[in-house]
C-alpha positions as CSV (number, residue, x, y, z in Angstrom):
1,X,-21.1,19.0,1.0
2,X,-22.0,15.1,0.6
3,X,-24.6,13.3,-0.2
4,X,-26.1,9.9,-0.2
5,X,-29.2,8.0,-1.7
6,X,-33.1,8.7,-1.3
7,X,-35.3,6.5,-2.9
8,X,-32.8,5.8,-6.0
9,X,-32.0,9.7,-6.2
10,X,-28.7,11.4,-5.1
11,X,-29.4,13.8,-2.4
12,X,-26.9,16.7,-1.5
13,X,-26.5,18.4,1.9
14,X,-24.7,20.4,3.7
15,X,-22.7,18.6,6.6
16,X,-20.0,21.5,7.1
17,X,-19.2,21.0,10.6
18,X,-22.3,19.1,11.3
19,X,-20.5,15.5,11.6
20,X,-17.4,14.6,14.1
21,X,-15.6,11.5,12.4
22,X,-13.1,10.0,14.7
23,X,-10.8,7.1,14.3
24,X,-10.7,4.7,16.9
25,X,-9.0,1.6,18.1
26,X,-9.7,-1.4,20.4
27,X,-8.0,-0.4,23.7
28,X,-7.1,-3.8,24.6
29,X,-5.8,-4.8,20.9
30,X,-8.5,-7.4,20.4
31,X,-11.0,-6.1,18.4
32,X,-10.8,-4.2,14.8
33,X,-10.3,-0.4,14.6
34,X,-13.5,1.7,13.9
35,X,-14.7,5.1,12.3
36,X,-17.4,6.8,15.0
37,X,-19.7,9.7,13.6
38,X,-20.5,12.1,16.5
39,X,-23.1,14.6,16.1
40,X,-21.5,17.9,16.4
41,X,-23.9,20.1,15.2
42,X,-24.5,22.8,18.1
43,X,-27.9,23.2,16.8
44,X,-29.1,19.4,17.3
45,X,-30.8,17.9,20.2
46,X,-28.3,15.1,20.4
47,X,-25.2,17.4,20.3
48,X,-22.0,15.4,21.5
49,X,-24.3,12.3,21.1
50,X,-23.1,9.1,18.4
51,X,-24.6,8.7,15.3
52,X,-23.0,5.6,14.7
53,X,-20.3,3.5,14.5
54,X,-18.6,1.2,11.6
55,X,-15.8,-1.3,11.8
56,X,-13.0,-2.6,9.7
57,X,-11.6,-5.2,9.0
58,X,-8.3,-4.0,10.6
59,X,-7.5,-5.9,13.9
60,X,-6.3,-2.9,16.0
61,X,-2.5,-2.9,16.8
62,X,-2.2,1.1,16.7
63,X,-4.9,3.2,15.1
64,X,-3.0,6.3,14.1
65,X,-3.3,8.9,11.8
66,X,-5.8,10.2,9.6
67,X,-5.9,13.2,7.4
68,X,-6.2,16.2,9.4
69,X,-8.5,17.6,7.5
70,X,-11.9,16.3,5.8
71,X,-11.3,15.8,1.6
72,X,-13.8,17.3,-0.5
73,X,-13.9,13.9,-2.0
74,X,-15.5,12.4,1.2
75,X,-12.7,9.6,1.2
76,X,-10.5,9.6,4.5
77,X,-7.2,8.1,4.9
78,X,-6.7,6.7,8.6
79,X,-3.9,4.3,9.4
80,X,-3.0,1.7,11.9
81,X,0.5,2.6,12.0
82,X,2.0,-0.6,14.0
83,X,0.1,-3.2,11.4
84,X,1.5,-0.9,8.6
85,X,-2.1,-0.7,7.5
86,X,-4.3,2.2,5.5
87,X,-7.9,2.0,5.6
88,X,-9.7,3.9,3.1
89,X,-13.3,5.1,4.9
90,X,-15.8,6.4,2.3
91,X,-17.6,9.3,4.0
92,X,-19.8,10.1,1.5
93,X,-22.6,9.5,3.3
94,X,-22.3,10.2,7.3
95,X,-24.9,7.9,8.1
96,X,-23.2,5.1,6.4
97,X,-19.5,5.0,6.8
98,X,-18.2,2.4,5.0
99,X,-14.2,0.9,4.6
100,X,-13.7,1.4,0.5
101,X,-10.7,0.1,0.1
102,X,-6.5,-0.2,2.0
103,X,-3.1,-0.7,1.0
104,X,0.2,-1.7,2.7
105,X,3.4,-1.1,0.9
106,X,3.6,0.6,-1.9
107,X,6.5,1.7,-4.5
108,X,8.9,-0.6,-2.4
109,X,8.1,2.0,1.0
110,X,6.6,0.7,4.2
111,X,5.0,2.4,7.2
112,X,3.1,5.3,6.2
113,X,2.8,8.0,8.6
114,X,1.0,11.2,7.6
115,X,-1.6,12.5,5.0
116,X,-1.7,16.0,3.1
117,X,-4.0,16.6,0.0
118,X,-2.5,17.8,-3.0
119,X,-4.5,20.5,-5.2
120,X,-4.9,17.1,-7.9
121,X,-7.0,15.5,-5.0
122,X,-4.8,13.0,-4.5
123,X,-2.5,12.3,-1.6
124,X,1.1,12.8,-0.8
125,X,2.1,10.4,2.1
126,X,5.1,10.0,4.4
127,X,6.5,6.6,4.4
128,X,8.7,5.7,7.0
129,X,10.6,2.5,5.7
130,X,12.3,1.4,2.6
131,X,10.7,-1.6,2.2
132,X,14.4,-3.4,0.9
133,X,16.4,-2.3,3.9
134,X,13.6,-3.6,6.4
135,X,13.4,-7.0,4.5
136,X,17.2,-7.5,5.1
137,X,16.9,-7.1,8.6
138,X,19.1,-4.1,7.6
139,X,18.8,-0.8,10.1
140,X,16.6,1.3,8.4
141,X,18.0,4.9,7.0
142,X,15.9,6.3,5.1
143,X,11.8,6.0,3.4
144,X,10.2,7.9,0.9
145,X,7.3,9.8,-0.3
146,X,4.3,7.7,-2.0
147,X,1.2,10.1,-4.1
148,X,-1.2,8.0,-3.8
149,X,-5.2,8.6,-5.3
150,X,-8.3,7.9,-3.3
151,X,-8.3,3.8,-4.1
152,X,-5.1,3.3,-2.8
153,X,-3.2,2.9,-5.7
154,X,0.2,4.4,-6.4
155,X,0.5,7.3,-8.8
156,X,4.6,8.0,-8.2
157,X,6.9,7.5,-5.5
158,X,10.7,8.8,-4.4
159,X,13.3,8.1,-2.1
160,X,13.8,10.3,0.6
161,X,17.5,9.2,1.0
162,X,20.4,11.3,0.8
163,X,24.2,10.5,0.0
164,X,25.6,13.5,2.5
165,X,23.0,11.9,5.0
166,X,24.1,8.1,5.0
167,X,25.0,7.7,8.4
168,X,21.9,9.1,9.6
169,X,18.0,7.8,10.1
170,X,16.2,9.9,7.5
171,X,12.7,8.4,8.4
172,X,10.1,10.4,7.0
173,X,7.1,11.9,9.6
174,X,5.1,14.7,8.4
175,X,4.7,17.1,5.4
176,X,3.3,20.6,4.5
177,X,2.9,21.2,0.5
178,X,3.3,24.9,-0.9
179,X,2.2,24.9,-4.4
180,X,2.7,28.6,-4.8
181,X,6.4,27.7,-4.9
182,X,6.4,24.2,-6.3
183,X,7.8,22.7,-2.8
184,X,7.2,20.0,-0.3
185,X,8.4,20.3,3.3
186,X,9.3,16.7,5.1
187,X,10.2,16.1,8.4
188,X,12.6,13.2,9.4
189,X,11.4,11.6,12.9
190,X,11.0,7.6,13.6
191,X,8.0,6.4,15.4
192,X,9.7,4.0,17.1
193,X,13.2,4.5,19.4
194,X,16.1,4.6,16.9
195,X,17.2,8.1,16.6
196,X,14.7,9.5,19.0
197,X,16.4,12.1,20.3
198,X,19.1,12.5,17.5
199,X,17.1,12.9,14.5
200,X,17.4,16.7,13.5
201,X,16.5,17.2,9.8
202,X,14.4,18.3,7.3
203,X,14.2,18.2,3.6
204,X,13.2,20.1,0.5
205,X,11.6,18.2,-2.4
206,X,10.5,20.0,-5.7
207,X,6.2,19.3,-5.7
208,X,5.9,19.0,-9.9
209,X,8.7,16.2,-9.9
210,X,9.2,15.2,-6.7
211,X,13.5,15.5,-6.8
212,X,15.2,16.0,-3.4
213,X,16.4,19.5,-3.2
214,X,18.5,19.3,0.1
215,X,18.6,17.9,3.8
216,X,19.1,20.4,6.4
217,X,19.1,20.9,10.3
218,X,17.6,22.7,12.1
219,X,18.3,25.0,15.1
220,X,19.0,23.4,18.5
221,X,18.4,27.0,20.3
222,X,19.3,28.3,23.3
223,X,18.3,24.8,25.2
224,X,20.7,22.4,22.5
225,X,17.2,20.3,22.2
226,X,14.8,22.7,20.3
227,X,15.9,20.2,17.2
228,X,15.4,17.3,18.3
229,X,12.3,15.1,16.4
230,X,10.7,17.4,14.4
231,X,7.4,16.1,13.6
232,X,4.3,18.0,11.8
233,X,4.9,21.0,9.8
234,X,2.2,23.7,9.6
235,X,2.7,26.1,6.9
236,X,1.5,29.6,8.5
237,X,-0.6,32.8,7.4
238,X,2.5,34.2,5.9
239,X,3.7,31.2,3.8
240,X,6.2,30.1,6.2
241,X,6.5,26.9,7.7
242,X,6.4,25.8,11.4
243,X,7.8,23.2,12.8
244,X,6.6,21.5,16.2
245,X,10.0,19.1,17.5
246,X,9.0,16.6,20.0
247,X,11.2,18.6,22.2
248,X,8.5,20.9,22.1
249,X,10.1,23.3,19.6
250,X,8.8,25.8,17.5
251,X,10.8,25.9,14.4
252,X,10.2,28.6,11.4
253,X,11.4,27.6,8.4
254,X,12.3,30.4,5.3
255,X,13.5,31.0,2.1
256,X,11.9,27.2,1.1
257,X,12.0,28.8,-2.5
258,X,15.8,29.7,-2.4
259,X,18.6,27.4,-3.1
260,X,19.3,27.0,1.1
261,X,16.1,27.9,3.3
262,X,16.6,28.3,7.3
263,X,15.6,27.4,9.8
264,X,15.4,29.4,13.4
265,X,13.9,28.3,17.0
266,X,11.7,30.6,17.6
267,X,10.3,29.2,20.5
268,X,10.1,26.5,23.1
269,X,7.4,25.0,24.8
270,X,7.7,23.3,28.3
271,X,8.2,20.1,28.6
272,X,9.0,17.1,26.3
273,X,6.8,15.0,24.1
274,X,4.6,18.0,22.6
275,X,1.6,16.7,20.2
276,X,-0.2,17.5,17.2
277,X,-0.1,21.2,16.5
278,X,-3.1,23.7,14.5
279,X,-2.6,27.4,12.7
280,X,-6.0,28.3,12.6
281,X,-5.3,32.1,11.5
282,X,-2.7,34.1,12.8
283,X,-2.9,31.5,16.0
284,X,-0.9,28.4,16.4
285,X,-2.4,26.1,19.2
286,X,0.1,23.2,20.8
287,X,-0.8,20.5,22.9
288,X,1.7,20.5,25.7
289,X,1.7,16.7,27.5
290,X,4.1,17.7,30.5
291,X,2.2,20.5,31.7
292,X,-1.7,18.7,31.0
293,X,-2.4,21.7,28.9
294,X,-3.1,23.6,25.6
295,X,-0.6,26.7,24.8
296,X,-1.8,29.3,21.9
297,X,0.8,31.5,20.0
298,X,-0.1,34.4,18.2
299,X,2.2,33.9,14.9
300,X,1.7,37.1,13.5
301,X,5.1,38.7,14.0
302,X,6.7,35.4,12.3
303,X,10.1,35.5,13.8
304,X,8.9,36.5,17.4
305,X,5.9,34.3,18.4
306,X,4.2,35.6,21.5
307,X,2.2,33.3,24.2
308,X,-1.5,34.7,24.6
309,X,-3.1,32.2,26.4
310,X,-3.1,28.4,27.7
311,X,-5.7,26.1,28.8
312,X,-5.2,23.7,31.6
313,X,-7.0,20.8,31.3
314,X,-6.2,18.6,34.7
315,X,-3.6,17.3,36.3
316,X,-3.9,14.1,34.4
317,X,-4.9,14.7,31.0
318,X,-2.7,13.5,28.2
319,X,-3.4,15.9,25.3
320,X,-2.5,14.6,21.8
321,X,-4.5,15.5,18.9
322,X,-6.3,18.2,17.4
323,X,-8.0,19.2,14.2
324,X,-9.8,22.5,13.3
325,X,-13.2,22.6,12.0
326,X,-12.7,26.2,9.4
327,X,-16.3,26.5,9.0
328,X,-17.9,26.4,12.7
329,X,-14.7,27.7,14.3
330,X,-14.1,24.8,16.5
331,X,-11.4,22.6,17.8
332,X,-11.5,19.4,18.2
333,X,-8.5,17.8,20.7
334,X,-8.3,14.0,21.6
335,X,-6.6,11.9,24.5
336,X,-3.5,10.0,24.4
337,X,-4.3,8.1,27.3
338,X,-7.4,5.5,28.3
339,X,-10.2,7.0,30.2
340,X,-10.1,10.6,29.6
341,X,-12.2,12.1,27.3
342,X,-12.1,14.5,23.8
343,X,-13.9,17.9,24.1
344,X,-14.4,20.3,21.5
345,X,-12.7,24.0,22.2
346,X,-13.4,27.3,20.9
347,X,-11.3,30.0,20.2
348,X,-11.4,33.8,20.5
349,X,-10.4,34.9,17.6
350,X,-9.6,38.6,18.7
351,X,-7.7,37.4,22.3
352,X,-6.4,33.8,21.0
353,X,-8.3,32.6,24.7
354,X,-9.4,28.8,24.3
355,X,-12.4,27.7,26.2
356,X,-14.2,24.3,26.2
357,X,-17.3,24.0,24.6
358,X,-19.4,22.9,28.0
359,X,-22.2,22.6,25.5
360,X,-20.7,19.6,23.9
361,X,-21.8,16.5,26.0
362,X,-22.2,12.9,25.4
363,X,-24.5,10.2,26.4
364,X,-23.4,9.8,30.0
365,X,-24.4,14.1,30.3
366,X,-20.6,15.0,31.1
367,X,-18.8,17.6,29.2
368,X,-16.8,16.3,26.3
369,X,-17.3,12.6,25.0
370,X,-16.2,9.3,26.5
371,X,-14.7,6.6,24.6
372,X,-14.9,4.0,27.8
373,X,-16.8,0.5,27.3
374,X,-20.1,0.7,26.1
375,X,-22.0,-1.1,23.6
376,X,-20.9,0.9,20.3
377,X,-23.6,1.0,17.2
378,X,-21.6,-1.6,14.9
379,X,-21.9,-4.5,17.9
380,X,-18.4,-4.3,19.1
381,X,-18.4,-4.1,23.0
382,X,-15.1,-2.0,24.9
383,X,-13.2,0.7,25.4
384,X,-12.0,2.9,22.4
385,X,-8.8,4.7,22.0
386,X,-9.3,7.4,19.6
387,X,-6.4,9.4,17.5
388,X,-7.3,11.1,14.9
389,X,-10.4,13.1,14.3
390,X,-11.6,15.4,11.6
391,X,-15.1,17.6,11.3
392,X,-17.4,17.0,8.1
393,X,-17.3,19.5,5.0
């Protein structure tokens, strides 16, 4: 639900699913990154077509992140993770997407990576850096973890680092929150080369205080790289948490309410470089780089995830992203590479069989939408490189 102005008077509607907001950079780093609304309402004449376009005033170095999913409150976090940037984008109104406010540093932590909503409304955020070891020209070991509310200021922050861990790169990457048990689920994984292929842990905080409960490592597996770079956790219909690796692992973490959860490899993925995972369900979907494709797991037996499907996509197509849309039942995946194209994908929820939505065209008639040079609405002219992407609510 948003709403927006009429004559003087606030006017509510219903944009569940209706609206495709995607974050977008220059392509050739010259220009400033951009919020796009797409119209992805099935019903609409100009399905797959833009509604418009808005800039900000961040120059684009590497337009990352957002939330992965759309806040009640309307007010999206997307970052450009190089600049060590946050934009705040007031979505409000999907007509007229406007930046409300950003941040940098904050609480003495630099380079925030991902987003997760906590049941206060506010946001719990990864931070990569400690802002004192980077300003020493120090190697960095460790970051922290920032709440932060929807104007970008800081509510409370925390170290991530660890005594039994100094030797290591604790770099914070993604998160999953369990309020049932009072517990917050970080990975440890650098965005840029240090550590790569070494960094192997996870840690525990406590959600009402925010204390460090433990640093563990998880399984290498059969393979000996199933650890390595764990990146988004995903916390699934049984209240357990999965963990995609960059090694294209599937880890399942238990017992995060005991005084030493586990981890266990439950499966691997081929390939190297896996992307942004989704539990829609009892279904886990995976974008698999190496093999151009989409794999879906049926989690429902926890400990022994079965393959029921995969979608190949082309021999050239970099998948990256993708974000579920609860109310319409759709998927939507993004491109990691220039001129390829996002598409929306739906999902059989009785087979786990992914299909793309051939309805879902853009401007130029061709399935799925183009983000090459055009003439976008907010008088920027070039070739966009989207990342993250979230459906309206």
């Amino acid at each position: 639900m948003s709403a927006f102005v009429v004559g003087g008077q606030s006017v509510a509607q219903d944009d569940a699913g209706k609206y495709l907001y995607v974050w977008v950079g220059d392509r050739a780093g010259e220009g400033n990154d951009f919020v796009t609304v797409i119209d992805a309402d099935p019903e609409s004449a100009n399905y797959g077509r833009i509604v418009t376009s808005e800039a900000t005033d961040q120059r684009s170095v590497n337009a990352h992140h957002t939330e992965y999913e759309m806040p009640a409150s309307g007010m999206l976090f997307a970052n450009d993770h190089d600049a060590n940037r946050t934009i705040i984008l007031d979505l409000t109104n999907p007509l007229e997407p406007r930046q409300a406010a950003a941040f940098m540093n904050l609480g003495g932590y630099s380079m925030p990576h991902s987003f997760v909503r906590l049941p206060n409304g506010n946001i719990l955020a990864t931070f990569q850096h400690a802002e004192h070891q980077a300003g020493m020209n120090m190697p960095v070991m460790s970051g922290g973890i920032v709440e932060i509310n929807d104007k970008g200021e800081m509510v409370r922050a925390v170290s991530n680092a660890d005594p039994a861990f100094a030797e290591e790169g604790l770099l914070p990457y993604g998160l999953a929150i369990l309020p049932e048990i009072d517990r917050v689920l970080v990975t440890n994984s650098p965005m840029g080369d240090d550590w790569l292929m070494t960094s192997n842990t996870y840690q525990v905080f406590q959600l009402s205080n925010l204390a460090l409960l433990g640093t563990y490592r998880l399984d290498p597996g059969p393979r000996l790289n199933g650890h390595m770079s764990p990146e988004e956790p995903r916390v699934g219909p049984d209240g357990t948490v999965y963990v995609h690796t960059l090694s294209c692992g599937v880890q399942r973490v238990t017992g995060l309410d005991r005084p030493v959860p586990q981890a266990q490899l439950v499966h691997q993925y081929p390939g190297n470089w896996c992307g942004v995972p989704t539990i829609m369900g009892r279904y886990m979907v995976q974008a698999v780089p190496d093999i151009h494709a989409f794999i879906v797991l049926d989690i429902s037996e926890g400990a022994t995830p079965v393959e029921v499907s995969r979608l190949e996509m082309g021999d050239d197509f970099h998948p990256h992203w993708t974000a579920w849309d609860p109310q319409t039942r759709r998927l939507v995946v993004t491109p990691g590479r220039a001129g390829q194209r996002m598409y929306l994908l739906k999902l059989n929820e009785t087979t786990g069989a992914l299909t793309i939505d051939e309805t879902f065209r853009g401007e130029d008639g061709e399935i799925g939408f183009s983000f090459g040079s055009r003439n976008w609405p907010h008088g920027w002219t070039g070739e966009g490189a989207p990342h993250g992407a979230v459906f309206s609510r």
